[in-house]
N, C-alpha and C positions, 0 to 999 in steps of 0.2 A: 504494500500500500504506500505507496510515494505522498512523501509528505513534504511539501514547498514552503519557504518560509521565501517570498520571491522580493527583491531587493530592486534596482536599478540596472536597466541592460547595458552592459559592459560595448563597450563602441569597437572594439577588434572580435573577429569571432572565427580563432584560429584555435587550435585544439588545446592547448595550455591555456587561455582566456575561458574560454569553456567550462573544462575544470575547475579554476578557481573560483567561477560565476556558482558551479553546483556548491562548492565549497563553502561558499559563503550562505549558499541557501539552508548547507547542513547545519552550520553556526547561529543562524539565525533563528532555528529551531530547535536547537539545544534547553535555551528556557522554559519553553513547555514542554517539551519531554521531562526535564528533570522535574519541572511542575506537578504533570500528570502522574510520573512513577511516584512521586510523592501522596498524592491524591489516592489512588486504589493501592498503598500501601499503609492508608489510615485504617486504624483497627483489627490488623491484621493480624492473626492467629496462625500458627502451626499448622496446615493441615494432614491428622492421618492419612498416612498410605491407605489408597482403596474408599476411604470413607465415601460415602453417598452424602454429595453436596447438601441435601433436603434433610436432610438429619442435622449440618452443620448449624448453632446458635450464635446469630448475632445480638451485639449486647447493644442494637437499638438505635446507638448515636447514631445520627445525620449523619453528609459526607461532607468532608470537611476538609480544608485544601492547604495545601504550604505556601500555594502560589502568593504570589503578591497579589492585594487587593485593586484589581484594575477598575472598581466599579466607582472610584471617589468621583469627584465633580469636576478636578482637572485633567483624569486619564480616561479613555475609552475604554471601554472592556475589546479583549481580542476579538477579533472578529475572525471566523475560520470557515470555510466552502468545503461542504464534501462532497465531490462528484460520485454521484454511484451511490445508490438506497439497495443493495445488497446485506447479506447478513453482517459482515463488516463495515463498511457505512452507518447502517442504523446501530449498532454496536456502539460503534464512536459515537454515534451523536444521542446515542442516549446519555453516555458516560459526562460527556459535554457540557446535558444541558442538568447536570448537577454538580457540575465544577462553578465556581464566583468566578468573574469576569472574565465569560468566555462567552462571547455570542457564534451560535452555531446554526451553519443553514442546512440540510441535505439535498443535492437536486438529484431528479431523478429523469431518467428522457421520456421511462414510456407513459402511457396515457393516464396507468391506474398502477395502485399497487400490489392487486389479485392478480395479474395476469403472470407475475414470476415465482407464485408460493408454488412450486412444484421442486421436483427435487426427492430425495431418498433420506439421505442422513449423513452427520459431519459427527466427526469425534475428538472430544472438547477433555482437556486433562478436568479432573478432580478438583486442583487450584484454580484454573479457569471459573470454574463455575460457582467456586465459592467466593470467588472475586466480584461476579457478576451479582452474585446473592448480594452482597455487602453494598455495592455501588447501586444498583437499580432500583427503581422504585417495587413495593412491597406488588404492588396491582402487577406489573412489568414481571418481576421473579414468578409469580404464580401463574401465568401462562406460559411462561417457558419451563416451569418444572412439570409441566406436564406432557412433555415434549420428551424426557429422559427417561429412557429405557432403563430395564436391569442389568444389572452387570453379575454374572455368570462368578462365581465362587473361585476364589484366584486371580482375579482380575480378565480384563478381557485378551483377546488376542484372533489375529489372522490365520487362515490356512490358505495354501493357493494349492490346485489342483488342476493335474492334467486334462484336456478334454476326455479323456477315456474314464479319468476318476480317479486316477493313481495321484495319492499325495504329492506332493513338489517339496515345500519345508513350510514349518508354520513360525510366526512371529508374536512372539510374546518376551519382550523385552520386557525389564520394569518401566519404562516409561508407556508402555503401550496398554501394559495391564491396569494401569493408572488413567486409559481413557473412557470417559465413559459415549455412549451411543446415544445421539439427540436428533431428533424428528428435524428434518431441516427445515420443511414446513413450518413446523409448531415454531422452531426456535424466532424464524421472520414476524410468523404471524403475532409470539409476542414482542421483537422488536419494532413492529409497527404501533402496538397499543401506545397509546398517549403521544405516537410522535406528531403529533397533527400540528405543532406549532412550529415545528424546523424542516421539516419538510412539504418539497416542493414539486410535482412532476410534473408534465410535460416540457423538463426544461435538459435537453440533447446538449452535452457540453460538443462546444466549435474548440476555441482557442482560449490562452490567457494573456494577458500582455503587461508587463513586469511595468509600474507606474515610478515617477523620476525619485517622488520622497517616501520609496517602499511600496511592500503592500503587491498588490496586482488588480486588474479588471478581467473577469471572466466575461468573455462571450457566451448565446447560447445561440440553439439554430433558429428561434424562436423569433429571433432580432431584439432580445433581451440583456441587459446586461446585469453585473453585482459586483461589489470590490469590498474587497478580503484584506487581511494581513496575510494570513496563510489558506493555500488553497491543498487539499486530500484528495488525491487521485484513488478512488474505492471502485473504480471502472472495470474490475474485473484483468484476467490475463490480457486482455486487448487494448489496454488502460488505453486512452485518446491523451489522458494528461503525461503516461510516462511519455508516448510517444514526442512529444511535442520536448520536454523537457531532457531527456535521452533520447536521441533521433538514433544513436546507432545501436541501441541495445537491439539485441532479437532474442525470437522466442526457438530456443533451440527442439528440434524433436529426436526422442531418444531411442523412438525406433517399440514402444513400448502404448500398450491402451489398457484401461481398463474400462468395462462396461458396468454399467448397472441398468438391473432390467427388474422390472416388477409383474407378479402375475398373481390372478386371480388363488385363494386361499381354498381350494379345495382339499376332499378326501385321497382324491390323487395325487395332486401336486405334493400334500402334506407325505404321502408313500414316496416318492420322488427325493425327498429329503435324507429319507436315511436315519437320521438324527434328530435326538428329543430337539424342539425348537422353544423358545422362548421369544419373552414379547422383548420389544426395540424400546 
């Protein structure tokens, strides 16, 4: 997820000017990073190996932030753009809109925000989710804990198998048995709940253009504009904002797919299995 803290365009635009122009973007974003890790590091607890986030007890407190107070009457509060209302996007700007003086927008290109709840399932560590617990609002945590599946005795873990059905190896690291299994569905449909004040669709990001005293102006295809301190590229592997800001990165292929297919829950399909099944 490209994160832009975009500055003033550098007048040479040879491959060391480049660099440094990114360099400075990283620097510029330094402050709320260590802001933010600050922020969902308030009230933070230990947590057990394996434990089930939904069992985890918070002791209540609000969220509460290290950051500097930018909300006074001489500073503006940040102002921050996240391109791309994906599960990431909405994530961040949930977290956002309970950070103090950070004003946050989501834009999104397509028309609604039903048309992309589709999907299978992401798998989210243990700490993750009790992270999320802590920071999100109480209404927000309870429609995504119902989005988390069981986790299997041992922690969880992968098997890959031949088309014929002959094992290949299976993956159960401790970091992986420490994942748990969450409805990708469920998890948007509760980061859409209460976003209704930061988020924004029908707005297809075009370009940004870095402004002389900081900051940037986002275009959209819309013939819209918005101007940010920092702009969040959440666009996905296709991101439109890396491209623009890294023109030479590419998306290497590794020669490798995985599929996810879904199919009807019958008595046969469930014979087809093999194995006791459990819910997601």
């Amino acid at each position: 997820m490209p994160l832009l803290g975009l500055g003033p365009r550098p007048r040479r635009q040879n491959a060391r000017t480049n660099l440094r122009r990114y360099n400075d973007k990283v620097i510029f974003m330094l402050p709320l990073q260590k802001g933010l890790e600050a922020f969902l590091d308030q009230h933070t607890k230990p947590t057990p190996d394996h434990a089930d986030p939904r069992d985890i007890e918070t002791n209540g407190a609000g969220p509460k932030s290290d950051m500097p107070d930018r909300t006074s009457n001489d500073v503006k509060p940040l102002k921050v753009i996240i391109i791309g209302a994906g599960i990431g996007g909405l994530a961040l700007a949930q977290l956002l809109m309970s950070a103090p003086g950070i004003h946050a927008t989501c834009y999104e290109r397509s028309d609604g925000v039903d048309d992309r709840l589709i999907g299978f399932r992401v798998m989210l560590s243990g700490s993750t989710l009790a992270m999320l617990k802590r920071k999100l609002s109480k209404e927000v945590w309870a429609h995504l804990a119902l989005g988390i599946g069981e986790t299997p005795e041992g922690g969880e873990k992968i098997e890959f198998f031949k088309g014929n059905g002959d094992k290949m190896f299976v993956w159960d690291s401790d970091p992986m048995k420490d994942q748990f299994a969450v409805s990708r569905w469920q998890l948007r449909q509760a980061l859409l709940h209460q976003a209704e004040p930061v988020l924004r669709v029908c707005h297809a990001f075009e370009r940004y253009v870095p402004l002389p005293k900081g900051g940037a102006r986002v275009y959209f295809t819309n013939r819209t504009t918005d101007e940010c301190d920092l702009v969040v590229g959440a666009d996905g592997w296709d991101s439109n904002v890396r491209k623009q800001l890294i023109p030479n990165a590419a998306i290497k292929d590794v020669g490798m797919a995985v599929i996810y297919f879904k199919i009807p829950l019958t008595e046969e399909s469930m014979r087809l299995l093999g194995s006791p099944i459990r819910s997601m």
